[in-house]
C-alpha positions in Angstrom: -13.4 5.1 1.4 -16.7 3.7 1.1 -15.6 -0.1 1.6 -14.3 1.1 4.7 -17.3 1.9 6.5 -19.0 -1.0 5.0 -16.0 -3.0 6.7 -16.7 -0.9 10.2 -20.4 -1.3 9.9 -19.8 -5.0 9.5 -17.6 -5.4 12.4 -19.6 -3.6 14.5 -22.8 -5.4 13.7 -20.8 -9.2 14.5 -19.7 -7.9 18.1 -23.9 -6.6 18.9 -24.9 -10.1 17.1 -22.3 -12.2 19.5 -22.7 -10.2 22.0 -26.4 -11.3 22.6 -25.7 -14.8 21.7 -23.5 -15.8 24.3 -22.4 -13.2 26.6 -20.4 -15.5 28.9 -18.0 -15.3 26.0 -15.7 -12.5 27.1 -12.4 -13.9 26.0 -14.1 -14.6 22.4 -15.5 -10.6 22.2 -12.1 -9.3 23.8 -10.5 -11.2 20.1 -13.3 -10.0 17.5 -13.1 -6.6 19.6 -9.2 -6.3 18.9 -9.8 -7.1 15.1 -12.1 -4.5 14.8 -9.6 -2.0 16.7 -7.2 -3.4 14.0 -9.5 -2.5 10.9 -10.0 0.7 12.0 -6.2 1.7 13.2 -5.3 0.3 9.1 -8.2 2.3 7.5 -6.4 5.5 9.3 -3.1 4.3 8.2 -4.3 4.0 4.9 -6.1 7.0 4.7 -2.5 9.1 6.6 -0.3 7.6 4.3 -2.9 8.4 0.5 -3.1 12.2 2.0 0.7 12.0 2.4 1.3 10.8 -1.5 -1.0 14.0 -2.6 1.2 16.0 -0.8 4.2 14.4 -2.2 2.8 14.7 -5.6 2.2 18.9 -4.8 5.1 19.4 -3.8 7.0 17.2 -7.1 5.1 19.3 -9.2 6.3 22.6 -6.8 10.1 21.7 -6.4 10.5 20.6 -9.9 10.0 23.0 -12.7 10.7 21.8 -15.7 12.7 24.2 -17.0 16.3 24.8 -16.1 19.1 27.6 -17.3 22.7 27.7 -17.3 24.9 30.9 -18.1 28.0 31.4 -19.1 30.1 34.2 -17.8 33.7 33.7 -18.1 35.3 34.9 -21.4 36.4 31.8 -22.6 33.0 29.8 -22.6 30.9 33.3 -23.6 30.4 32.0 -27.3 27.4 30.5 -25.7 25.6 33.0 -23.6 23.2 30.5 -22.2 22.0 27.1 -22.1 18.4 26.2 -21.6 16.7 22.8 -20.7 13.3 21.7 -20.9 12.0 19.0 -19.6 8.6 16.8 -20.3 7.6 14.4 -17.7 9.6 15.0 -15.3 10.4 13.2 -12.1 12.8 14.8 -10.1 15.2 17.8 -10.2 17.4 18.1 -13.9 20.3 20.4 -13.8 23.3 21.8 -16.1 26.4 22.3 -15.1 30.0 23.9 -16.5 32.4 21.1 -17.4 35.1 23.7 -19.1 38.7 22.4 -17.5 36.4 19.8 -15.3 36.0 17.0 -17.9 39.4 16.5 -19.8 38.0 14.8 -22.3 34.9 17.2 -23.3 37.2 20.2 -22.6 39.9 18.6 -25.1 37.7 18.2 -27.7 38.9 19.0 -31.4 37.3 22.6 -32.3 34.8 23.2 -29.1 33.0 26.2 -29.1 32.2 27.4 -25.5 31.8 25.0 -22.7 31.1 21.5 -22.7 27.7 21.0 -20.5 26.4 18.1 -18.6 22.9 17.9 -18.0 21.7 15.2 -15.5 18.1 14.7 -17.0 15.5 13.7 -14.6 12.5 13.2 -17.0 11.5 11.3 -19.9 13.2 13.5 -22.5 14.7 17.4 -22.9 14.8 20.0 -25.0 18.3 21.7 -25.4 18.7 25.3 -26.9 22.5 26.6 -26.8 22.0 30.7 -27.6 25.2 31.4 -29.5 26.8 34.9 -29.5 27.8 35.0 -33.0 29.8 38.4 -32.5 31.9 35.8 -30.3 32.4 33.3 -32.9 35.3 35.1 -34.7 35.8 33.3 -38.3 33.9 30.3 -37.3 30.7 30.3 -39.2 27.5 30.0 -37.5 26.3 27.3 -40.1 29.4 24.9 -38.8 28.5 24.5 -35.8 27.6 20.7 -34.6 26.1 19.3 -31.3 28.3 16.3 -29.7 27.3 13.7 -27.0 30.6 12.6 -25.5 29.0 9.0 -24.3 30.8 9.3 -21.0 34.2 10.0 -22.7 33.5 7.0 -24.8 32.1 7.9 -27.9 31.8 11.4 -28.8 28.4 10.8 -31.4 26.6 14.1 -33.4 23.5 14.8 -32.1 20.6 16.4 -34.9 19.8 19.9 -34.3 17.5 22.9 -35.5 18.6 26.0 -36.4 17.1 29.5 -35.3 18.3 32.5 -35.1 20.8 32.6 -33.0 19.9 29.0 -30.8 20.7 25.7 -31.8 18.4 23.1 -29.7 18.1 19.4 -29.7 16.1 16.7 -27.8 17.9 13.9 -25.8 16.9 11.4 -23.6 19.9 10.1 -21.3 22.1 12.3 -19.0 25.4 12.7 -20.7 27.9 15.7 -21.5 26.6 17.8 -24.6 29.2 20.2 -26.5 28.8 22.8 -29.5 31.3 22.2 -31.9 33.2 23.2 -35.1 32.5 20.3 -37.7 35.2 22.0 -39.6 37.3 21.0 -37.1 35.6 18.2 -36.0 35.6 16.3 -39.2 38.9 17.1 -40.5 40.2 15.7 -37.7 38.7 12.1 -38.8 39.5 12.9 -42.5 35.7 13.4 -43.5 34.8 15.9 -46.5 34.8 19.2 -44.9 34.3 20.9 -48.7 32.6 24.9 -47.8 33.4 24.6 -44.0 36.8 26.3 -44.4 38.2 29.2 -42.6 40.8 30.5 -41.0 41.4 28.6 -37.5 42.8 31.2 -34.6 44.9 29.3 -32.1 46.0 31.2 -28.7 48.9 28.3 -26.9 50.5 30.1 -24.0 52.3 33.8 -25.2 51.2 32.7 -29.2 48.2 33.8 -30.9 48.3 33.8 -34.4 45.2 32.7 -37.2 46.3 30.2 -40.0 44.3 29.0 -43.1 44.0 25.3 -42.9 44.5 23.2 -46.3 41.6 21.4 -46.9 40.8 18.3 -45.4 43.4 19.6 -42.1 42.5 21.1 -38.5 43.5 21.3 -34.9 43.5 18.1 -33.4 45.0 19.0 -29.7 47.8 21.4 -28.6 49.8 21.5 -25.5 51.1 24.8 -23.3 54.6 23.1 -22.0 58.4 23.3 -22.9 59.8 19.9 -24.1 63.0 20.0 -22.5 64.3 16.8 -24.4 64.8 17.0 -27.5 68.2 17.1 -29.3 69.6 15.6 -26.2 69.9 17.6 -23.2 67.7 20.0 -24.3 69.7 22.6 -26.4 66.3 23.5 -28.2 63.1 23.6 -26.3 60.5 23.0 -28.2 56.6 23.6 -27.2 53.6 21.8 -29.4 51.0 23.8 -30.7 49.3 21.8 -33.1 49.5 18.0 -34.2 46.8 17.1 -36.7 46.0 14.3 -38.6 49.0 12.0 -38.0 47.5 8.8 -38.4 49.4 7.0 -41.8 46.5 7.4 -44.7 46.1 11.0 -43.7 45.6 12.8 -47.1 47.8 16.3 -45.4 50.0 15.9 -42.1 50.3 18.8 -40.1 52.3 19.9 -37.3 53.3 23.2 -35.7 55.7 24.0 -33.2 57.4 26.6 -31.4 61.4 26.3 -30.9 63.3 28.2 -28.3 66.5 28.6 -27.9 67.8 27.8 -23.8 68.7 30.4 -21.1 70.9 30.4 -18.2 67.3 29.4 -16.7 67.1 26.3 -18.1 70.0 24.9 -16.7 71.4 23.2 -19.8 75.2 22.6 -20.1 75.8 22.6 -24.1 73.3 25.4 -25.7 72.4 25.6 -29.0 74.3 28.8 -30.1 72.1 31.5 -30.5 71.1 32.1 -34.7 69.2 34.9 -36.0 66.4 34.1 -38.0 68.3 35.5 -41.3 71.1 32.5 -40.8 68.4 29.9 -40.0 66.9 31.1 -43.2 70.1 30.7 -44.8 71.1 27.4 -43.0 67.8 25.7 -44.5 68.5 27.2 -48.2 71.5 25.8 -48.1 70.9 22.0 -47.1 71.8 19.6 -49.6 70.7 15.5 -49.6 71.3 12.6 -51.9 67.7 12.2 -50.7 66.1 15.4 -51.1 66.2 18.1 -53.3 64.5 21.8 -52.0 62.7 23.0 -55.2 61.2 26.6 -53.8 62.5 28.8 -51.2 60.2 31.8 -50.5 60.5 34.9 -47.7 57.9 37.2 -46.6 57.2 39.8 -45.0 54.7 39.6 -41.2 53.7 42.4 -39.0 55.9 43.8 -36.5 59.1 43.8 -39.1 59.3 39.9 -38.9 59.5 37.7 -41.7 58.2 34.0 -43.2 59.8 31.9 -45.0 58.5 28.3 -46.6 60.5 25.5 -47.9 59.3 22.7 -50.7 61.6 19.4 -50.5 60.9 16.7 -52.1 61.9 13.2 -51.9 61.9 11.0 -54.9 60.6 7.1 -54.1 63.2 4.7 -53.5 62.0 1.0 -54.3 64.5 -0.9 -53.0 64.7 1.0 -49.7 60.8 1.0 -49.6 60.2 4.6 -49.3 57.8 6.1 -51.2 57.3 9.6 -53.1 56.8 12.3 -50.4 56.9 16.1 -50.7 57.4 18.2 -47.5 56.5 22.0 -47.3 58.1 24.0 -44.1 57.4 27.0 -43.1 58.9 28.8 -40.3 57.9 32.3 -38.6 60.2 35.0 -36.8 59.1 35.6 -33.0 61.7 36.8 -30.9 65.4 36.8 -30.9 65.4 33.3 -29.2 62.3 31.8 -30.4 61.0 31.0 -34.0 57.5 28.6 -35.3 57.9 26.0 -37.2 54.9 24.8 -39.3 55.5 21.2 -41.1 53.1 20.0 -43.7 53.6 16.5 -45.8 52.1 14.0 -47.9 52.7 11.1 -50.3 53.3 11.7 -53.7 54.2 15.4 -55.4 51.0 16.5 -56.6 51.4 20.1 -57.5 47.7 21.1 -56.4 48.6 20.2 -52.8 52.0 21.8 -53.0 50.0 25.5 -54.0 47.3 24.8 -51.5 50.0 23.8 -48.5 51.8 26.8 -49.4 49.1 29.3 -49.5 48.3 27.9 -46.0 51.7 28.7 -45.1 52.1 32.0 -46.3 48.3 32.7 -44.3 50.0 32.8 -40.9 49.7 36.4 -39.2 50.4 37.0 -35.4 48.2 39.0 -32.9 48.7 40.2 -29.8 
């Protein structure tokens, strides 16, 4: 401020100095009269607008705290009771937000724990803590559980975390969408070692809930809550996915699950399947026979509510000249209702005897709840 008045004094002292030199000058001290006016009108622009930027800068500091909490109330994203961010440096408002069933890809992601989040960081970098209730977790262990980045639904990255307690946190630097995983899951589904991550998977699709032992190596990789209604032409089975996993060729394990359903009047479908108890679709599968195929174990069980199991082992010797390989097959299938039945399909090359035990024993794990 100081130059200021030096700049006023100065002004001031050239209009008394020309004034007494030549005072039939008017039109010259009207001008240097004016510039001094000018000067003076810019030092209290100047001086409006650097009181207006300390106010800005109490107010930033006012109406942006730098930390922000998200909770979670609905049952399906209550895993995580609450999200946290902290922010350093920051220069406007941050926020988290829900993106359950609002980002597809987040919300389809292969064993998500909770609710995807995206934070919109306003700052030069966070601090995440996800506070996990592991009550909630069921037979996921707490020590699985991974922190994604989805990239914008381009590339879903694992983001390095600390452990405490119940909170996982981590530090980023970008907005983005940030999701608590199973690396159980996760991994198996890109056919990483998952060796000690184990457990059994629980799966609710629609009216099915049941839990299921994965083999090693295999985990959900997507489900979908819809009838097919073409398959077998003209629908005379309806067939709903619950689980496709790991169906890319090198796959160690292939897995699939489905649930078949015989059609009703509702459906609208001319030629039916005929109705078959469970008992004769047990029998119809003992009893298939193939120059390509031979079934080497047949097995029934008993589930809860009275219903019963059953798994299958065929296996298909290689054929050179036709340019099949060795394959073994195991197929299980599960009693529901009168009308319906699950089907759960596991394969891979070869007939190694290891994976035949560990395929069945994931089989023979299947147990319903309500």
């Amino acid at each position: 401020m100081k130059k200021y008045v030096f700049i006023i004094a100065a002004a001031m002292l050239c209009l008394a100095s020309c004034g007494e030199a030549d005072e039939s000058s008017s039109k010259s001290k009207k001008i240097t009269k004016a510039a001094a006016e000018a000067v003076s009108e810019s030092i209290a622009e100047e001086s409006d607008a650097s009181d207006e930027s300390t106010e800005d800068s109490e107010v930033m500091s006012e109406e942006y705290p730098e930390s922000y909490e998200l909770t979670f109330n609905d049952t399906k994203t209550s895993v995580i009771s609450k999200a946290t961010l902290l922010v350093t440096g920051p220069t406007g408002e941050s926020s988290l937000e829900d993106m359950l069933d609002k980002d597809v890809m987040a919300s389809g992601t292969v064993g998500l724990v909770g609710a995807p989040v995206a934070i919109d960081l306003e700052g030069e970098k966070g601090t995440v803590t996800f506070t996990v209730d592991k009550d909630a977790l069921g037979d996921v262990p707490f020590e699985n559980l991974i922190i994604l980045k989805s990239g914008q639904g381009m590339s879903f990255d694992q983001v390095n975390c600390t452990y405490d307690n119940e909170n996982i946190s981590f530090e980023i630097t970008e907005s983005d969408t940030y999701m608590l995983v199973d690396a159980y899951q996760w991994l198996s589904a890109w056919g990483a070692d998952v060796t000690g991550m184990e457990h059994d998977t629980e799966f609710k699709v629609g009216d099915f809930g049941f839990t299921l032992t994965m083999p090693e190596g295999v985990a959900p990789n997507g489900v979908m809550d819809y009838w097919h209604a073409d398959y077998n032409g003209e629908h005379k089975m309806m067939s709903k996915q619950l689980m496709l996993q790991n169906q890319q060729k090198d796959a160690d394990i292939k897995a699939e699950l489905y649930a078949w359903r015989y059609p009703n009047e509702e459906d609208d479908c001319d030629d039916p399947t005929p109705f078959m108890s469970f008992d004769d679709k047990i029998k119809e599968i003992s009893s298939l026979t193939s120059d390509y195929f031979t079934i080497e174990t047949a097995d029934i069980w008993a589930l809860d509510g009275g219903r019963k199991g059953f798994v299958t082992v065929f296996h298909f010797p290689a054929d050179p000249d036709k340019g099949h390989d060795e394959q073994t097959n195991i197929n299980a299938y599960y009693e529901y209702a009168d009308d319906t039945y699950i089907s759960y399909n596991l394969s891979f090359y070869g007939h190694d005897q290891s994976k035949i035990d560990q395929c069945a024993k994931s089989a023979k794990s299947f147990t319903y709840f309500e």
